[in-house]
Backbone bond lengths (Angstrom), bond angles and torsions (degrees), N, CA, C in turn:
res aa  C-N    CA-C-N  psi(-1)  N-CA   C-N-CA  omega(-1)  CA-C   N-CA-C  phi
1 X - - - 1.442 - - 1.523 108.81 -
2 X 1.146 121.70 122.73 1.633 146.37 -178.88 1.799 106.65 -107.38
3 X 1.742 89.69 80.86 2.092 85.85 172.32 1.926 112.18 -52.24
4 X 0.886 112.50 153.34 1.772 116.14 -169.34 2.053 93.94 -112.20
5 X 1.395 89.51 107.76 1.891 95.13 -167.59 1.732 84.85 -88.72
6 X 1.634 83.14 166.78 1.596 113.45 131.58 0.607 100.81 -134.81
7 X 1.766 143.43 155.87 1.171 127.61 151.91 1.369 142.84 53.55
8 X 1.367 139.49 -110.04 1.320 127.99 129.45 1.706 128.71 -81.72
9 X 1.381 109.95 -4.03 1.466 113.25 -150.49 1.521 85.96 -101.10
10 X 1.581 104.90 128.33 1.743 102.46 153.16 1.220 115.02 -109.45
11 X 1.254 114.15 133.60 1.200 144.42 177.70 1.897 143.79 -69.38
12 X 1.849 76.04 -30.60 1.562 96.01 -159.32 1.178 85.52 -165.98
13 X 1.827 115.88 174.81 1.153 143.10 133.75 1.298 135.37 -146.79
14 X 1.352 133.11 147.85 1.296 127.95 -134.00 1.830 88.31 -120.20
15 X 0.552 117.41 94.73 1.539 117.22 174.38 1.600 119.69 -88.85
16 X 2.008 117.95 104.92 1.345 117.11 167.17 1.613 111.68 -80.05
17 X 1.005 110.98 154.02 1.737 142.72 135.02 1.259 127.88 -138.35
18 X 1.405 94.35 142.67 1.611 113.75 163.41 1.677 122.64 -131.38
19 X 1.120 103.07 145.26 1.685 101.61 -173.40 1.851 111.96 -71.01
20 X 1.212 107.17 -16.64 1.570 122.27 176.06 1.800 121.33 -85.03
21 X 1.073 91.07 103.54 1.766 96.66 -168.72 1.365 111.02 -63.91
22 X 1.815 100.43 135.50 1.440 116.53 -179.12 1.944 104.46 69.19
23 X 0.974 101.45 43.25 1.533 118.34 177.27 1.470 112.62 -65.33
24 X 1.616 100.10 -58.70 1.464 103.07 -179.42 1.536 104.80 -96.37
25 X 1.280 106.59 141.12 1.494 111.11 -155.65 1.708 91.43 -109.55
26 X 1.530 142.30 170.88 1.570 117.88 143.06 1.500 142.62 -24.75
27 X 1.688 108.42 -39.52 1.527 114.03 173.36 1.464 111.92 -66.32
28 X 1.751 115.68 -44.19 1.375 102.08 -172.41 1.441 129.44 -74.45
29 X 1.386 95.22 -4.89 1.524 119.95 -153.01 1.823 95.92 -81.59
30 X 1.540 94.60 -45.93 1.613 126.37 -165.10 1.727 106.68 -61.10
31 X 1.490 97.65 -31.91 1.666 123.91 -167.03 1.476 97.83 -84.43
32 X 1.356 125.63 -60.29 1.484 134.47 -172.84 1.729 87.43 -59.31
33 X 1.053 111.12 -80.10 1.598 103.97 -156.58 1.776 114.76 -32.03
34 X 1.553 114.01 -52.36 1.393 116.10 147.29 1.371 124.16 -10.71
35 X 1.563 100.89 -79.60 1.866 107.52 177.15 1.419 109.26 -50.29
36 X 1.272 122.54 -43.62 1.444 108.62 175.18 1.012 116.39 -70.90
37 X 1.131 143.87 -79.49 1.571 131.29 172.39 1.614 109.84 4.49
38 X 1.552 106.32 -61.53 1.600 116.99 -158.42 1.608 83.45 -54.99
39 X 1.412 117.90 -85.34 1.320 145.98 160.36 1.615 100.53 8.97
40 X 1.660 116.52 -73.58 1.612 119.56 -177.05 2.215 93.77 -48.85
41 X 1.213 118.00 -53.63 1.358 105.35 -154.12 0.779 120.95 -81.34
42 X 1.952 118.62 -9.88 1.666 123.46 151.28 1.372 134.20 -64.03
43 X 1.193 101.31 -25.45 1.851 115.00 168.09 1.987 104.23 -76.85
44 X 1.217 110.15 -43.97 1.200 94.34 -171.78 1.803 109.65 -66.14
45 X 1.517 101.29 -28.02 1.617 88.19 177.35 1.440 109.28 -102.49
46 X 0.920 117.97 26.95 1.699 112.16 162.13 1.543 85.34 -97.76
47 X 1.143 130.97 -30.30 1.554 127.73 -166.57 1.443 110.98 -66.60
48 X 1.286 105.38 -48.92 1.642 126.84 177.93 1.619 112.31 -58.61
49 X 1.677 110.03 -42.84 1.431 96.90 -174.35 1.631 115.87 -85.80
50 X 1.353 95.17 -13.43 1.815 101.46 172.79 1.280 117.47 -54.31
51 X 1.759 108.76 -41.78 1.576 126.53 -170.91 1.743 100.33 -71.59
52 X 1.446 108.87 -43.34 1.609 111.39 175.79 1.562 122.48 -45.14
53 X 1.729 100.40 -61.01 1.057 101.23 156.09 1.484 153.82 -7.85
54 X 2.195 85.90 -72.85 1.578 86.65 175.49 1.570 101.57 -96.47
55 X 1.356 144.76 24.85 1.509 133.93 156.39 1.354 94.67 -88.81
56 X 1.516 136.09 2.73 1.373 125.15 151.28 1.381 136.26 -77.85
57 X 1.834 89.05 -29.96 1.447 85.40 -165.63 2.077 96.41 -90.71
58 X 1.196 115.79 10.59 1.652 143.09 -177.89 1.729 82.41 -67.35
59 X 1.297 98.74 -95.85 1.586 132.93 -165.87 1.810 110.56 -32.74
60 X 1.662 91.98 -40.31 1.852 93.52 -178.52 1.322 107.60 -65.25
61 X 1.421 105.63 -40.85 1.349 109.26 -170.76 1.505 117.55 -72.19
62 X 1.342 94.71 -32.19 2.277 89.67 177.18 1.569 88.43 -70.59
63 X 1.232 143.93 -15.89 1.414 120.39 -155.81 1.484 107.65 -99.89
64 X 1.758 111.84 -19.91 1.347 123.85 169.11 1.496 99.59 -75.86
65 X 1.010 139.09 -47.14 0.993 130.10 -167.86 2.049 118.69 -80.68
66 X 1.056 94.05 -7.10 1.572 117.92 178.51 1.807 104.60 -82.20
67 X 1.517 98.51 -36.49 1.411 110.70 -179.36 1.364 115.31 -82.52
68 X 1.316 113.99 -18.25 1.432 104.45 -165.42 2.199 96.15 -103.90
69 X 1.171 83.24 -13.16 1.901 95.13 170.33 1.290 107.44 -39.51
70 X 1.497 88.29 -66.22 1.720 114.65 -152.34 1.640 97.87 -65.94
């Protein structure tokens, strides 16, 4: 099991098995943890632009509604 960081925050965890003993050796182990990392910092910014998103769809709306004030 590979916890999926940012920073301090975990997020996730990526859990291998294989039915073949001693499968993951140090190299593969060394390699996966890598992919997760990558993996943890693609979720956090798919996370981030979702939130962008809706502080957009926030902002249009005070500004329609700013317009229809006036």
């Amino acid at each position: 099991m590979i916890p999926l960081t940012v920073g301090e925050e975990i997020i996730g965890i990526w859990e291998l098995k294989s039915k073949q003993r001693d499968f993951f050796n140090k190299n593969k182990v060394h390699h996966m943890e890598n992919f997760v990392q990558i993996l943890a910092i693609s979720i956090i910014n798919q996370r981030a632009q979702a939130e962008l998103r809706e502080r957009v769809k926030e902002l249009s709306c005070l500004y329609n509604i700013a317009q229809i004030a006036e």
